[in-house]
N, C-alpha and C positions, 0 to 999 in steps of 0.2 A: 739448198743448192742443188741445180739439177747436175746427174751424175750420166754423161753422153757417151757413146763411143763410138768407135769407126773404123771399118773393116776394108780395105783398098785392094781387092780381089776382081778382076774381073768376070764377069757373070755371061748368062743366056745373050748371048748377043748383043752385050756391051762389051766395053773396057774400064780394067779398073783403073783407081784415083791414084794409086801406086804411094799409097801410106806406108809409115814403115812397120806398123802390126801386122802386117799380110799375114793369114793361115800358111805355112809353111804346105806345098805341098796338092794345096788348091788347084785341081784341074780345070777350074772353068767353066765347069759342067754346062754345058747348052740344055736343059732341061725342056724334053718336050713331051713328058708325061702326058698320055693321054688315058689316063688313070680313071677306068669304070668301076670304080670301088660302088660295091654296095652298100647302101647305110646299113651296118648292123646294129645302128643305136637303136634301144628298146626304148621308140619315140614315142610319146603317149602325146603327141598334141591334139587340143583340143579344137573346134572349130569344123568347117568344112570347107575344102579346097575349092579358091573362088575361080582359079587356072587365068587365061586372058582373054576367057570368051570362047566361044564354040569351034572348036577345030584346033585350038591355040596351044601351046605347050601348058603341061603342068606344075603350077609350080611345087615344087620341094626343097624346104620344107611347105604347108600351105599357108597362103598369105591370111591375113587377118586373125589367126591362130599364135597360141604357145605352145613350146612346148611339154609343159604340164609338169616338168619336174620338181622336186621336194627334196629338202631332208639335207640340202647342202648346208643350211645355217650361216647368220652374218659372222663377217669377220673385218677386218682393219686391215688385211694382210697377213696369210701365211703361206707355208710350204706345203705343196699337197702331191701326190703323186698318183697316176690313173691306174687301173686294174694291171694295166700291161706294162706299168714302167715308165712312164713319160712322167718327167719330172714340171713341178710349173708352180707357180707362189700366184697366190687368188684376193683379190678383194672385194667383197660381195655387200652390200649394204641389206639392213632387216628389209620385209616386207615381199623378199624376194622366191617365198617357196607359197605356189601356187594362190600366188592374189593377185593376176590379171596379168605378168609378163613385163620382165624390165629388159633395157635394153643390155647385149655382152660383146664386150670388144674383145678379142685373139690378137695377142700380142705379142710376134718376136723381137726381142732384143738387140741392141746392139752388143759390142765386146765392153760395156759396162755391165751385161747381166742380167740376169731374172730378178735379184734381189734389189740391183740399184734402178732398175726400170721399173719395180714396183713403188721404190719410195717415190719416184717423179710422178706417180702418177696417185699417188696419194695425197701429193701436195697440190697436183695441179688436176686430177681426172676429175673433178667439179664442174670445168668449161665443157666437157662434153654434156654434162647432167650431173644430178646429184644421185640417181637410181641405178646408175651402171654398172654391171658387175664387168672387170678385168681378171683375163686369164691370161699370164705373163710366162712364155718359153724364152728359156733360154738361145739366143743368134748363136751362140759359139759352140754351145753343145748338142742343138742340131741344126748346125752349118748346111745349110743347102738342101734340107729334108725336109718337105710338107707335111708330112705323112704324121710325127708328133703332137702339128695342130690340128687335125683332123679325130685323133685319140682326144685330146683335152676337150675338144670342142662338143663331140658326142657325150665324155663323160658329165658336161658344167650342163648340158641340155638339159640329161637325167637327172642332176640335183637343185637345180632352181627352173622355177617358170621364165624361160627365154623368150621375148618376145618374138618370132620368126621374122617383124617384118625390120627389126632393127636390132640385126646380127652384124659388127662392123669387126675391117682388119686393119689393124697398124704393123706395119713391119719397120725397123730401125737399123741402118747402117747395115752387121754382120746379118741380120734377120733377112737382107733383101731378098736372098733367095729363095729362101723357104717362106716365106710370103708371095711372092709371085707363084711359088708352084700350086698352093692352098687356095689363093686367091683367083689364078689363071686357069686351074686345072683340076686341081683334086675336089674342090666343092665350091666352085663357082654363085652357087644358087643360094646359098645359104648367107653371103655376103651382101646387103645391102650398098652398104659402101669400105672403100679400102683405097687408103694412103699409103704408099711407099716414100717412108721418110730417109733421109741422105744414101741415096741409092747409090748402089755400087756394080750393078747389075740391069738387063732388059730384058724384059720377055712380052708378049702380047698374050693377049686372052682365046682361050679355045675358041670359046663360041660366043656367040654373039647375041645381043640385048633379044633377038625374036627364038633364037636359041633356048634364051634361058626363061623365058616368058616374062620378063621386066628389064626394066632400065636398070643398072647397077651406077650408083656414084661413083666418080676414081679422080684422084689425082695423086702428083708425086711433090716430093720436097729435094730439089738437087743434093743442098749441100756442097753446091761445088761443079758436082759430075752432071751439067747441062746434056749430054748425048743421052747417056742413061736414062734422065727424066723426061727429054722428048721423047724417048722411045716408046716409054712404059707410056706417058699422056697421047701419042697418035694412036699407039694400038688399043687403048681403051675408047679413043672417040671413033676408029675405024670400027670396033665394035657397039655402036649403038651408046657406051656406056650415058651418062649425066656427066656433062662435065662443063665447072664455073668457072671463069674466069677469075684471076691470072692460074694458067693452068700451062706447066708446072708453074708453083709458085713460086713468087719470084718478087718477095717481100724481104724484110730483114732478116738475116740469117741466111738468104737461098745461096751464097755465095762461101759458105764456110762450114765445112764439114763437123758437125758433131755440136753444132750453134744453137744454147735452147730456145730462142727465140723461132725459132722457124720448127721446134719442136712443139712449143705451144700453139702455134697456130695451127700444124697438124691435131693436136687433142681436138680443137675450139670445133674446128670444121667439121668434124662428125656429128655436131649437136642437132638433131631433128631431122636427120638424114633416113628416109622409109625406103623400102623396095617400092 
């Protein structure tokens, strides 16, 4: 049984769905980080930076590389937390510490949770691959904050060989925000492709596909909240992004907040999605 939830908060330049779980207290935040964080992950990737050609931006992480990390070890799912505290429950498959690079999806939650967003995706993260490692934050515990996917995401690099060119983000319901900041702002480059699943929020993307030195994948899943998901879907195709039609999606489930059908088809569509 999939275990969903849904957060009716209004966000970056949407309105919310006016659920009756609202964060007590939620400002709204219009989030327009334009956050030059430096990577301090101690990135050992392997490879040489193929950029997009002479004169072109560079990409970072580099394309056709991993990032070489080791020592995280398979798991089924558990509870793991990063140097600095960022709490996040992981599902990593063997094969995954420095033998050629699988791909890692960053996933915040809806107000179901890091632990019931892990068992859904234990039962279903198959559709994206069988080799994917998930790293599952919590939507509700950090509501609106990029900045803990950015920690998990450096720490999972340094423990398994990450493929760089198929680094994907899923955000869910309460997650919308802090997906959109990770995804729009704090490390844009790093994302291959990223779904914003029953949105509840809009923001657009900093920079733009010649910005980042590739095309990034995007699309959204309403859930309902249709303004939000055109939002998120124009500002990613005004930026250059990949984008498939029906975009936002607008299949079963697109009209009902917390629906797991329109959550599988968010999993499915990540599958063999590259920078």
């Amino acid at each position: 049984m999939l275990l969903t939830g849904c957060l009716g908060s209004g966000g970056a330049g949407g309105g919310g769905s006016g659920d009756d779980d609202d964060i007590v207290g939620d400002s709204g935040d219009a989030d327009t980080d334009a956050d030059s964080d430096a990577d301090t992950d101690a990135d050992t990737d392997t490879g040489t930076d193929t950029g997009t050609g002479t004169g072109g931006p560079v990409l970072d992480p580099p394309a056709g590389a991993t990032s070489g990390g080791s020592g995280g070890g398979a798991t089924a799912g558990e509870a793991r937390s990063t140097g600095d505290g960022i709490d996040y429950q992981i599902i990593a498959p063997a094969g995954c510490n420095g033998a050629g690079g699988c791909p890692l999806m960053i996933v915040f939650s809806g107000t179901e949770g890091a632990v019931n967003m892990m068992r859904n995706l234990q039962a279903m993260g198959f559709l994206a691959g069988d080799d994917v490692i998930f790293a599952i934050l919590d939507g509700r515990t950090y509501f609106g904050d990029g900045d803990p996917g950015v920690s998990v995401l450096d720490e999972v690099r340094g423990q398994y060989d990450v493929d760089n060119d198929r680094t994907w983000l899923l955000s869910e319901s309460a997650g919308t925000q802090s997906g959109l900041e990770i995804g729009f702002h704090l490390r844009p480059s790093f994302f291959a492709a990223f779904w914003a699943n029953d949105v509840n929020a809009s923001d657009v993307p900093e920079q733009t596909s010649d910005d980042l030195g590739f095309e990034p994948w995007g699309n959204a899943g309403p859930g309902g909240d249709w303004p939000d998901a055109n939002a998120i879907v124009d500002g990613m195709r005004d930026a250059g992004y990949r984008i498939e039609e029906p975009a936002p999606y607008d299949g079963a489930g697109s009209d009902v907040h917390g629906d797991p059908t329109q959550f599988q088809a968010a999993v499915s569509w990540f599958a063999g999605r590259t920078r």
